[in-house]
C-alpha positions in Angstrom: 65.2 48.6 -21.8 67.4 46.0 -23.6 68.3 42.8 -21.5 70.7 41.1 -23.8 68.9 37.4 -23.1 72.4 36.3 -21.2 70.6 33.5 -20.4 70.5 31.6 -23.9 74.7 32.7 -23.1 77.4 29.8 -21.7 80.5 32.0 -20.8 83.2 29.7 -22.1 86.3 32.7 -21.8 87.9 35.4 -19.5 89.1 38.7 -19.2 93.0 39.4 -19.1 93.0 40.7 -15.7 95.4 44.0 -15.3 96.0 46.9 -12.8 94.4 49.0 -14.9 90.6 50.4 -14.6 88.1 49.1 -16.9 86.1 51.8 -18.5 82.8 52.4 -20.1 83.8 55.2 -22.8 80.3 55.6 -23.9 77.2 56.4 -21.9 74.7 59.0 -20.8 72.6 60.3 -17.9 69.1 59.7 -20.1 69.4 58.5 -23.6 66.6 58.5 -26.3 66.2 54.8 -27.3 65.5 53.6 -30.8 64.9 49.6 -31.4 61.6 50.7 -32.3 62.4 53.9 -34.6 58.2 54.4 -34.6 58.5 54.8 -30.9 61.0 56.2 -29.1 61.4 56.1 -26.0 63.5 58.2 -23.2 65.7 56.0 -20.4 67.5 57.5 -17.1 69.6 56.8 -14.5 70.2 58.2 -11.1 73.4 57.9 -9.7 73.2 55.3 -7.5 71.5 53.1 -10.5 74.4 53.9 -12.4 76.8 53.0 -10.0 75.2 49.4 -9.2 75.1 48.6 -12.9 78.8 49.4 -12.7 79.7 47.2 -10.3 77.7 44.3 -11.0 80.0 44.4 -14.9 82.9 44.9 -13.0 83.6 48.2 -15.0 85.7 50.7 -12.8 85.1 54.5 -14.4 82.6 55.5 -16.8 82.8 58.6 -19.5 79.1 60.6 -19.1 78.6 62.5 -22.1 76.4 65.7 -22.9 74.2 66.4 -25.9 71.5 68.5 -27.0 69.2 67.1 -24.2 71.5 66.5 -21.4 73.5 69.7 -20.8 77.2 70.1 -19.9 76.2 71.7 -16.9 74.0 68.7 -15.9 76.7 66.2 -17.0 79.1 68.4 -14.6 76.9 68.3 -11.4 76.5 64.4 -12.1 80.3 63.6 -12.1 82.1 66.1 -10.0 79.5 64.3 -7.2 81.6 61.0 -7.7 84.8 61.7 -9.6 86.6 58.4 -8.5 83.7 56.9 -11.0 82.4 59.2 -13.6 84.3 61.5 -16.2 82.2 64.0 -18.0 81.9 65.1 -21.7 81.1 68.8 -22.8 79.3 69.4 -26.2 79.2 71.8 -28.7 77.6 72.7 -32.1 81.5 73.9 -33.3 80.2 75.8 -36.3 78.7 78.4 -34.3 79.9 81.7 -33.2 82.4 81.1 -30.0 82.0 77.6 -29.8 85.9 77.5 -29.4 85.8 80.1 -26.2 82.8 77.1 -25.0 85.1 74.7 -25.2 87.6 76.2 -23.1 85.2 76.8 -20.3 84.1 73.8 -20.2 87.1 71.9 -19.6 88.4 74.5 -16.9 85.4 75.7 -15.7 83.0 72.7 -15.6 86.1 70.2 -15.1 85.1 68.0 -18.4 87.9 66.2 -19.9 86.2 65.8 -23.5 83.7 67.0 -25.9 80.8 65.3 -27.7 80.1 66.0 -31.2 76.5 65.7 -33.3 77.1 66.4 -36.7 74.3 64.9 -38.3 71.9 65.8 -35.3 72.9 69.9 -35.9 73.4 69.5 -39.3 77.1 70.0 -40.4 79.9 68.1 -42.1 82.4 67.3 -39.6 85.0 68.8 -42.1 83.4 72.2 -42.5 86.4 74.7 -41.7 83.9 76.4 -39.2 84.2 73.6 -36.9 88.2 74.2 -37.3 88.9 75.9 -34.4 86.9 74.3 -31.5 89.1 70.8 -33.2 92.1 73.5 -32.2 91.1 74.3 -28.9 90.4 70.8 -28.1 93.8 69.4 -29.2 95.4 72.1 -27.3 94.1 71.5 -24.4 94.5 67.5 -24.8 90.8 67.8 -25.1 89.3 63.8 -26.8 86.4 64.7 -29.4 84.1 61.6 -29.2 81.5 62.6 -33.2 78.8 60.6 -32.9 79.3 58.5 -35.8 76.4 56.4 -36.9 72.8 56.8 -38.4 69.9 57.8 -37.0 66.8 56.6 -37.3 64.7 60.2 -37.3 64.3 62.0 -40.7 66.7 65.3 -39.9 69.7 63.4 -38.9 71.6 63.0 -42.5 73.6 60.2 -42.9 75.8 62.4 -45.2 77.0 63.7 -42.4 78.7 60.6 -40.8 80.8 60.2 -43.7 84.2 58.7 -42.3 86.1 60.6 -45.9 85.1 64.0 -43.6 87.2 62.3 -40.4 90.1 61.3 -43.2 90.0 65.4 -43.4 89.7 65.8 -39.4 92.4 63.7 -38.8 95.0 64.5 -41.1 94.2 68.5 -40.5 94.4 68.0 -36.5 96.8 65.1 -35.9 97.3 66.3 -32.3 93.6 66.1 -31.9 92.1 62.7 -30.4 89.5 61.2 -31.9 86.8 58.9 -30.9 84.4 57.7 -33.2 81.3 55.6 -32.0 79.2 53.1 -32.8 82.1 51.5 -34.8 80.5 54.1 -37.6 77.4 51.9 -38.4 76.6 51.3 -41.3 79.8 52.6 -42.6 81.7 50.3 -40.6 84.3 49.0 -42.8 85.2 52.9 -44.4 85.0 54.1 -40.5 87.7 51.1 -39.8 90.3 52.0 -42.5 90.3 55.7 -41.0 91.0 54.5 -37.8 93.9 52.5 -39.4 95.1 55.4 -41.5 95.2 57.8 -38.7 97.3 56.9 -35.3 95.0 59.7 -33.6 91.7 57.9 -34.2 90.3 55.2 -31.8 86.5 53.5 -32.4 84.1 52.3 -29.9 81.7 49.5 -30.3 78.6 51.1 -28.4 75.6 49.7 -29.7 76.2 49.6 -33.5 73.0 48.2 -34.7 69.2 47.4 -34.0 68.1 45.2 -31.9 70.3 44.2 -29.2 68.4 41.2 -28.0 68.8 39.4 -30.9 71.6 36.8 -31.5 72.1 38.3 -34.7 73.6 41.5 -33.4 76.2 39.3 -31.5 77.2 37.9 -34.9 77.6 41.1 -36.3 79.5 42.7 -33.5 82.0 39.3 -33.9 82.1 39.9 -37.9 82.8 43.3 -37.4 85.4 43.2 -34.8 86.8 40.1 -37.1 87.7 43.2 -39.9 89.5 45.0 -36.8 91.5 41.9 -36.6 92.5 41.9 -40.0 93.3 45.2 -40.5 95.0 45.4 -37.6 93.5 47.9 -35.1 91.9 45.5 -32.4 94.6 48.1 -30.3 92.1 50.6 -31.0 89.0 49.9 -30.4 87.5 50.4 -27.0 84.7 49.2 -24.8 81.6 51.9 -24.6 77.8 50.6 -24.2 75.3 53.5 -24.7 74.1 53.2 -21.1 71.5 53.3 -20.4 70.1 52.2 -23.2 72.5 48.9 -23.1 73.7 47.8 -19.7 77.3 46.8 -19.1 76.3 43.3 -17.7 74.7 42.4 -20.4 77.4 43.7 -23.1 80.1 42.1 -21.2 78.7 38.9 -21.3 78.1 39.3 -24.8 82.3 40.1 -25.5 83.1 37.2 -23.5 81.1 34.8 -25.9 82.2 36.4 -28.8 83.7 33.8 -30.5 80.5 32.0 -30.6 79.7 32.4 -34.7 83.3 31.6 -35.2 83.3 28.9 -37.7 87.4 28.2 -37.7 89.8 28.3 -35.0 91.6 30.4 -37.2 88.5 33.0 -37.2 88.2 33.5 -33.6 89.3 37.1 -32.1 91.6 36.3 -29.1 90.4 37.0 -25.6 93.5 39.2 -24.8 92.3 41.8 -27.9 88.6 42.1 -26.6 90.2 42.1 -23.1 92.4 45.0 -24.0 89.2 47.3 -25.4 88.5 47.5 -21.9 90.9 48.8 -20.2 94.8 48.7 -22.3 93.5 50.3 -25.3 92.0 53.4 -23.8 94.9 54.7 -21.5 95.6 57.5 -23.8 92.0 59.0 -23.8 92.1 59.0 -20.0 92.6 61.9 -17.4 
């Protein structure tokens, strides 16, 4: 379980305080955890672990997603037990038979407001046309489709599948559709940035992007990253997720709020108000 070393950490800035909730738009129930790719290991959460963790970040509301090993039944019972805190996340394999008719129950049946997509663990292109109309169903319904958009470290998970020219195709085809794409599309991050400036219905999360989070190098590379968000100009969209519980919001927090540490210029430091805004501003319009 990742600990983030805070303590090798001065906090030297603040968050922009609003009215608005702060959100974690990226975590799970149990997650599969990878710094050692030899050795995986599987982390959970009860809720009332969850909820501490929460607090002690001073995050507000937190997105629960399903996948292949966490049902969207299980992610249903979880949330609907604490609504004024969680918000849950359906899932799908869209190129199979009905998946669109799925997707429709579960936003009205299991009460999930988005969907979490796999591509490369099921084995599709996120452009294949069969996937077409669950992307139509969701956008008609207002549904957010968070594709999990980074490599994996196991051998069946193609990276050819994470290809951010297949969300140029999304995007374009389903402009009504929102679309979250996480883990700031490592290691395609730069490609997975110009889509989200290209599109005005694409946002991207920063949950754990790279290896191993303990080491300072990973906050240099979330700063360098972020730092090409600058420049192209879509700070405004990216937004704060963690992949709890494999990362815990603590720990991440402190991490934003030092940031600026590998900055080597004034000039090349990411304001406070931008990171700020990840966490709650930016990610009003993928809300309830």
């Amino acid at each position: 379980m990742s600990s983030l070393g805070t303590t090798q950490i001065e906090k030297k800035e603040s968050f922009r305080e609003t009215n608005l909730p702060k959100v974690d738009y990226h975590c799970h129930i149990s997650i599969t955890e990878y710094s050692d790719p030899a050795n995986p290991t599987v982390i959970g959460v009860t809720r009332e672990e969850f909820l501490a963790d929460l607090q002690e970040a001073g995050i507000d509301k937190a997105i629960v997603l399903s996948d292949p090993r966490t049902s969207p039944e299980q992610v249903s019972e979880f949330v609907k037990a604490d609504p004024e805190h969680f918000i849950g996340f359906g899932y799908v394999n869209p190129t199979r038979h009905g998946a669109a008719d799925v997707v429709l129950k579960q936003r009205h049946d299991l009460g999930l407001h988005g969907l979490k997509l796999y591509p490369c663990s099921d084995g599709y292109s996120p452009d294949d046309t069969h996937a077409f109309k669950v992307y139509e169903a969701a956008a008609g319904i207002g549904m957010p489709i968070m594709f999990h958009h980074a490599g994996m470290p196991t051998a069946y998970d193609l990276m050819k599948h994470t290809d951010p020219a297949q969300i140029d195709v999304v995007a374009e085809s389903f402009p009504d559709l929102k679309i979250v794409l996480a883990h700031l599309g490592y290691p395609r991050v730069e490609e997975t940035l110009y889509v989200t400036r290209k599109h005005r219905n694409v946002w991207c999360d920063i949950s754990w992007p790279y290896g191993d989070v303990n080491h300072p190098s990973f906050l240099y590379m979330l700063w360098r990253d972020l730092l090409v968000a600058l420049n192209l100009g879509v700070m405004d969209k990216m937004i704060f997720g963690t992949d709890y519980p494999g990362v815990r919001q603590r720990p991440y927090v402190d991490m934003l709020l030092n940031l600026n540490r590998y900055a080597p210029h004034e000039d090349l430091r990411i304001p406070m108000d931008k990171i700020s805004a990840m966490l709650d501003v930016n990610i009003q319009l993928l809300m309830p």
